[in-house]
C-alpha positions in Angstrom: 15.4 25.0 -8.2 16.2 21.0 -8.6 17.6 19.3 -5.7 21.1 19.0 -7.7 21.2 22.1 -8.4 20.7 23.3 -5.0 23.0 21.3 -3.7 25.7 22.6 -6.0 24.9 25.4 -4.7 24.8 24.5 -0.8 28.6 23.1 -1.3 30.2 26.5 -3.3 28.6 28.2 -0.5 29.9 25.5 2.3 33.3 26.2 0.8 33.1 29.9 1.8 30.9 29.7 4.4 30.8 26.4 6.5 27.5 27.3 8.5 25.5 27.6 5.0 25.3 23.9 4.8 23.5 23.2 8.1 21.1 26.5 6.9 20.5 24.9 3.5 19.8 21.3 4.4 15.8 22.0 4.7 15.8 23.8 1.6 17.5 20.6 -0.1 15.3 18.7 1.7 12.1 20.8 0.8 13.0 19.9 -2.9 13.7 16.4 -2.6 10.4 15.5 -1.1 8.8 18.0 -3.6 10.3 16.0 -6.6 10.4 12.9 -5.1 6.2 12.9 -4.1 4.0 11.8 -6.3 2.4 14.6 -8.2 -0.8 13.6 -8.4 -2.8 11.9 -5.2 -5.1 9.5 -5.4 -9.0 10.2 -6.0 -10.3 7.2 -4.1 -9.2 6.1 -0.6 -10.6 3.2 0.6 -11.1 3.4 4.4 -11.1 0.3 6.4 -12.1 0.2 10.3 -10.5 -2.2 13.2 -10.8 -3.0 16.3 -7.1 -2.7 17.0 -5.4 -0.4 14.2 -1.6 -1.3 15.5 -2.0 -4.7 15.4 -4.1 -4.3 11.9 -1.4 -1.4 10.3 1.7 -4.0 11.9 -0.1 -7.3 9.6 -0.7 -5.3 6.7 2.9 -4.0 6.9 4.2 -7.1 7.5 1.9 -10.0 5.5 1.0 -8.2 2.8 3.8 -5.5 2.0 2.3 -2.2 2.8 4.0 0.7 4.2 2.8 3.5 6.6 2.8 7.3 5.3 3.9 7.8 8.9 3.1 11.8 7.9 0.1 10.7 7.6 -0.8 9.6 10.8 -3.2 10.8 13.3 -3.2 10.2 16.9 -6.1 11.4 19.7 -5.5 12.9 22.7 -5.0 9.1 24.4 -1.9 8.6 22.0 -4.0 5.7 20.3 -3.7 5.7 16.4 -7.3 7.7 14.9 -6.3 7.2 11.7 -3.2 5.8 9.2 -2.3 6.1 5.3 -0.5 3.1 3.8 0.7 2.8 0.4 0.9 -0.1 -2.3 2.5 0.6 -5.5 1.2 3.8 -5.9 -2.2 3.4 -4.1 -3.6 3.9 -0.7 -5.7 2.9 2.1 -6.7 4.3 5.2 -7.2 2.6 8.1 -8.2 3.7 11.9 -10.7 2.7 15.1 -14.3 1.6 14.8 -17.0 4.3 15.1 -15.3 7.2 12.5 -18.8 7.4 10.2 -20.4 4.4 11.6 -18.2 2.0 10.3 -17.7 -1.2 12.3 -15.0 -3.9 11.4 -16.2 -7.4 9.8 -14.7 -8.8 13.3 -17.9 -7.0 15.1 -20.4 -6.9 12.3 -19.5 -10.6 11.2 -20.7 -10.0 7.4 -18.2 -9.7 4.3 -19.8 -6.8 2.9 -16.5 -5.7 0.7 -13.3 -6.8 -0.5 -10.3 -5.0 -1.4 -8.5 -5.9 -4.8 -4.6 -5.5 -5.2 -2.2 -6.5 -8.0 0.9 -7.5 -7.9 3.7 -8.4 -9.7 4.3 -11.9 -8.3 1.4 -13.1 -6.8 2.7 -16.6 -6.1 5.3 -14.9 -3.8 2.9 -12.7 -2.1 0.9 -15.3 -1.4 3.6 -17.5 0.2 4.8 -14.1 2.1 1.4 -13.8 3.7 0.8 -17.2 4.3 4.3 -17.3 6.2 2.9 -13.9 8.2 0.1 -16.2 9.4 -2.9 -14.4 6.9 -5.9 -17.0 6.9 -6.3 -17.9 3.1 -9.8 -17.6 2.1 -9.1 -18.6 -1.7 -6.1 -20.8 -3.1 -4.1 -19.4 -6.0 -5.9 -20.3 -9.2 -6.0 -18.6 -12.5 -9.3 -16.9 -14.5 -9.3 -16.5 -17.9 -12.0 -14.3 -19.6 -11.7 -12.8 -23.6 -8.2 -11.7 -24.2 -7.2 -11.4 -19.9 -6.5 -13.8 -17.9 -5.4 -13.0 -13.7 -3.4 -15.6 -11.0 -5.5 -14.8 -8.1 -6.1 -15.4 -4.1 -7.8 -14.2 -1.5 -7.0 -13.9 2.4 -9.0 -12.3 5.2 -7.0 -10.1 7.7 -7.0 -10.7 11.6 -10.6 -8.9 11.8 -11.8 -10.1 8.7 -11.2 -7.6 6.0 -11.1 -9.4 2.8 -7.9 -9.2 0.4 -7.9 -10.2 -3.6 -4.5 -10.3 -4.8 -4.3 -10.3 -8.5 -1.4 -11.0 -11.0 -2.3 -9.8 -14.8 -1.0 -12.6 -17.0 -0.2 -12.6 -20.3 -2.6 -14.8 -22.4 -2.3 -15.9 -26.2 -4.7 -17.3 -28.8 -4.7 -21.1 -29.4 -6.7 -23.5 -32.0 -8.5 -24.0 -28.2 -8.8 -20.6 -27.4 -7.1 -17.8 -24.8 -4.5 -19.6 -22.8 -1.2 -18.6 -20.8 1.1 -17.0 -22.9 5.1 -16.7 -22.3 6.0 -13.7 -21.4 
């Protein structure tokens, strides 16, 4: 049943009854989520490791606009975080301790051996909210033109060293001098 019919439901049967309301509200809820959730999850989860998951899942929250699927969150028998979901407009990472598969965070390793690509819809004010969260920018904001596609780009490095490419698509046109900017 769809949550508005349900709750059409729940409030005739409120009027008669006023306990059935209180009974109901998981059902409602049930259905809500159920509709609301995204019907298909994602195929690839990157998974990225840190030395201190709070302080790395409270930067990414905070610098770079990610938010915790706090349903997805697994803590070990210490009460320390083994493992967090975020999501980014539609996507998601994982993030937890050092050690889960051998894994070891660029802080401890000190090689870049990956980098994480993200697009936005304004990169220019993603880049001046992480900057203002205190990300260390590896790459100014520049654009890259290529064929028919152009992308505003910039990287920054996390607190351990993770690196972050943040991409705008931009809408390019053809010129007498070629692919260029295009209004949009």
């Amino acid at each position: 049943m769809r949550p508005v019919d349900l709750a059409r439901k729940l409030r005739r049967e409120a009027a008669a009854r006023p306990g059935a309301l209180d009974r109901g509200k998981e059902k409602l809820m049930a259905a809500i989520r159920q509709e609301v959730e995204p019907r298909r999850r994602p195929t690839i989860v990157p998974q990225l490791p840190y030395q201190d998951v709070n302080a790395a899942l409270a930067f990414l929250e905070h610098a770079f606009g990610f938010r915790e699927i706090a349903s997805a969150r697994l803590v070990d028998a210490n009460g320390a975080i083994d493992h967090a979901t975020l999501e980014f407009a539609g996507a998601v990472i994982g993030i937890g301790p050092e050690g889960h598969h051998g894994t070891i965070s660029p802080k401890s390793g000190g090689v870049a051996s990956q980098y994480i690509s993200v697009y936005v819809d304004d990169v220019d004010a993603h880049h001046q909210r992480a900057v203002a969260a205190g990300a260390r920018v590896a790459a100014g904001l520049r654009d890259y033109f290529w064929g028919h596609e152009g992308h505003r780009t910039y990287e920054a490095l996390d607190p351990e060293g993770h690196r972050w490419r943040f991409h705008q698509r931009l809408r390019v046109r053809q010129s007498e001098w070629g692919w260029r900017p295009g209004p949009d």
